[in-house]
N, C-alpha and C positions, 0 to 999 in steps of 0.2 A: 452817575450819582442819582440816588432815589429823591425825586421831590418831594416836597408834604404833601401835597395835591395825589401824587401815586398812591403816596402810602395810606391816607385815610379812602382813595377808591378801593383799593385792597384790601385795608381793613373792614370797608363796608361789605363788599362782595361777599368776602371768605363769613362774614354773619349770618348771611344767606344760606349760605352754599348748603348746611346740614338738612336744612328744611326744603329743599329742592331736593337732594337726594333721597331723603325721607317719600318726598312724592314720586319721584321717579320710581320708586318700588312699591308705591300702590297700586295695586291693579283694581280700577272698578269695576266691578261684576254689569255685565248686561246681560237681560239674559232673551236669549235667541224669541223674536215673535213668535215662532209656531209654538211654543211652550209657553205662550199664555192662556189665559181662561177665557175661551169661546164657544158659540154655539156652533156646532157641525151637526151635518145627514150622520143618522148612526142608529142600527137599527138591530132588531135582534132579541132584545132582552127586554122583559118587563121594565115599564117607570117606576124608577128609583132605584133600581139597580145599578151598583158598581163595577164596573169591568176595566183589568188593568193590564194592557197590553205592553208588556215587559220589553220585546223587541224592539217597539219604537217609541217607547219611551212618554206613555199617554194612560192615563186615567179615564175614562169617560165615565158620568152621570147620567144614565137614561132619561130623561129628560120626558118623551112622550115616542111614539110607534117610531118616529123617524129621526128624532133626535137628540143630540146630547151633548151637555157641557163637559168640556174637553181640558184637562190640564196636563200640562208638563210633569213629567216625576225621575225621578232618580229609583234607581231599581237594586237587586241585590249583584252583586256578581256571582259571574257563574259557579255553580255547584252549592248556591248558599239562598236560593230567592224561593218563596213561595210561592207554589204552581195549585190548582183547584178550587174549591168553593170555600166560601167562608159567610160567618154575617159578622156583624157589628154587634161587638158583644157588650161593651162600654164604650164613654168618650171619657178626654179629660182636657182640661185647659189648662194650660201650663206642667203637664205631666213629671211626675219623676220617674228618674229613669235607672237602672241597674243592668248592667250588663250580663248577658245571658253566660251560665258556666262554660259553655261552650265557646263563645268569644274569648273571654279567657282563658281558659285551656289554648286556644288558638295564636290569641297575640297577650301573653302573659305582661310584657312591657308597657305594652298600649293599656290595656284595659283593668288587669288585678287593682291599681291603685282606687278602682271606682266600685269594689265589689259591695260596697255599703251602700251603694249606690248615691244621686247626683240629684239633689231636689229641683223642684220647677223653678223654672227664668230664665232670663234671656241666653243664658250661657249654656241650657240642657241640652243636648245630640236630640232629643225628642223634638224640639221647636216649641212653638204657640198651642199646639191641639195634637191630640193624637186619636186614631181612632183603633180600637183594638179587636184584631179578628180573630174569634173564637168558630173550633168547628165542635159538633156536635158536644156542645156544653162548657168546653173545655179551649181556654186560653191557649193559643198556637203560639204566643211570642212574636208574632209578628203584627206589624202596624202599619197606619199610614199615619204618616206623621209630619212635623214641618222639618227643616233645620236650619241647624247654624250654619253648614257648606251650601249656599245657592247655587256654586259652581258646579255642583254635582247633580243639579237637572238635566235630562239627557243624557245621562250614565246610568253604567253597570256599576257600584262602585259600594253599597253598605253592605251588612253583612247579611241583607235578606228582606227588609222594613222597606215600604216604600215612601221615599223622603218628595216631600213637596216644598215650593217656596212657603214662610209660612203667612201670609197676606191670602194665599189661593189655599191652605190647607183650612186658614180659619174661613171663608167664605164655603168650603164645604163644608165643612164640621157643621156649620146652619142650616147646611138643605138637607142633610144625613141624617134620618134614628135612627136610634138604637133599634137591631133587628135587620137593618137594612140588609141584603145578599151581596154579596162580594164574590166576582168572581175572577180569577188569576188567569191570564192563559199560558 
């Protein structure tokens, strides 16, 4: 026979229980130390140049002959990332964002509902800052940008934009002008 003592433990338990499952499927994002923002030897490129090393997943800021501040990024995947030179054509803070015809043509599902595009705030794919790289005059569509996915620092995984956490995108966005060279490798 169930006691009252049972039945109000179980009553109390099972009050619980949704709000522990609820946590059990949150995952809290950490994200790996080497993909924070620090100073490294790194050499090569005039100061203030941008160079973005796709393969391993690093940003560097030329900083002075020997070195550079260094951040984590998220890259495109393959057959979709921007490779070459560029400069800093514009910035923005709190950017809006519109998905390129091509995305949609691509993933018609995903993206046609956004073709009006996604004003600035915290919910934009763009993030906090974007920085927009133009080659000779002329906007390329691709950015360095913050986002909403942190998880996807250390990947191959947008459709070609290099995404940063956006706490280290806006801390570049300060040391970056307009003009600045970007180079892709």
């Amino acid at each position: 026979m169930l006691s009252k003592r049972s039945f109000m433990l179980g009553a109390l338990s099972s009050a619980f229980l949704p709000a522990s499952l609820a946590q059990a499927h949150k995952r809290v994002f950490k994200l790996d130390p080497r993909f924070e923002p620090q100073t490294v030897r790194f050499s090569g490129y005039s100061p203030g140049t941008l160079v973005v090393d796709p393969g391993n997943h690093f940003l560097y800021l030329q900083t002075s002959r020997t070195t550079a501040r260094r951040y984590g990024v998220g890259v495109g995947r393959a057959g979709l990332a921007f490779r070459g030179s560029a400069t800093v054509g514009r910035k923005a803070k709190w950017p809006s964002w519109t998905p390129t015809k091509n995305m949609i043509r691509r993933e018609p599902g995903k993206y046609a509902r956004y073709a009006k595009g996604v004003p600035g705030g915290p919910g934009n794919p763009l993030g906090s800052r974007a920085l927009y790289l133009y080659r000779s005059g002329r906007d390329t569509m691709y950015r360095i940008h913050g986002t909403t996915q942190p998880s996807s620092i250390g990947r191959s995984v947008s459709n070609g934009c290099i995404r940063m956490i956006n706490a280290h995108v806006e801390d570049l966005y300060e040391r970056v002008p307009v003009g600045a060279k970007v180079v892709v490798l």
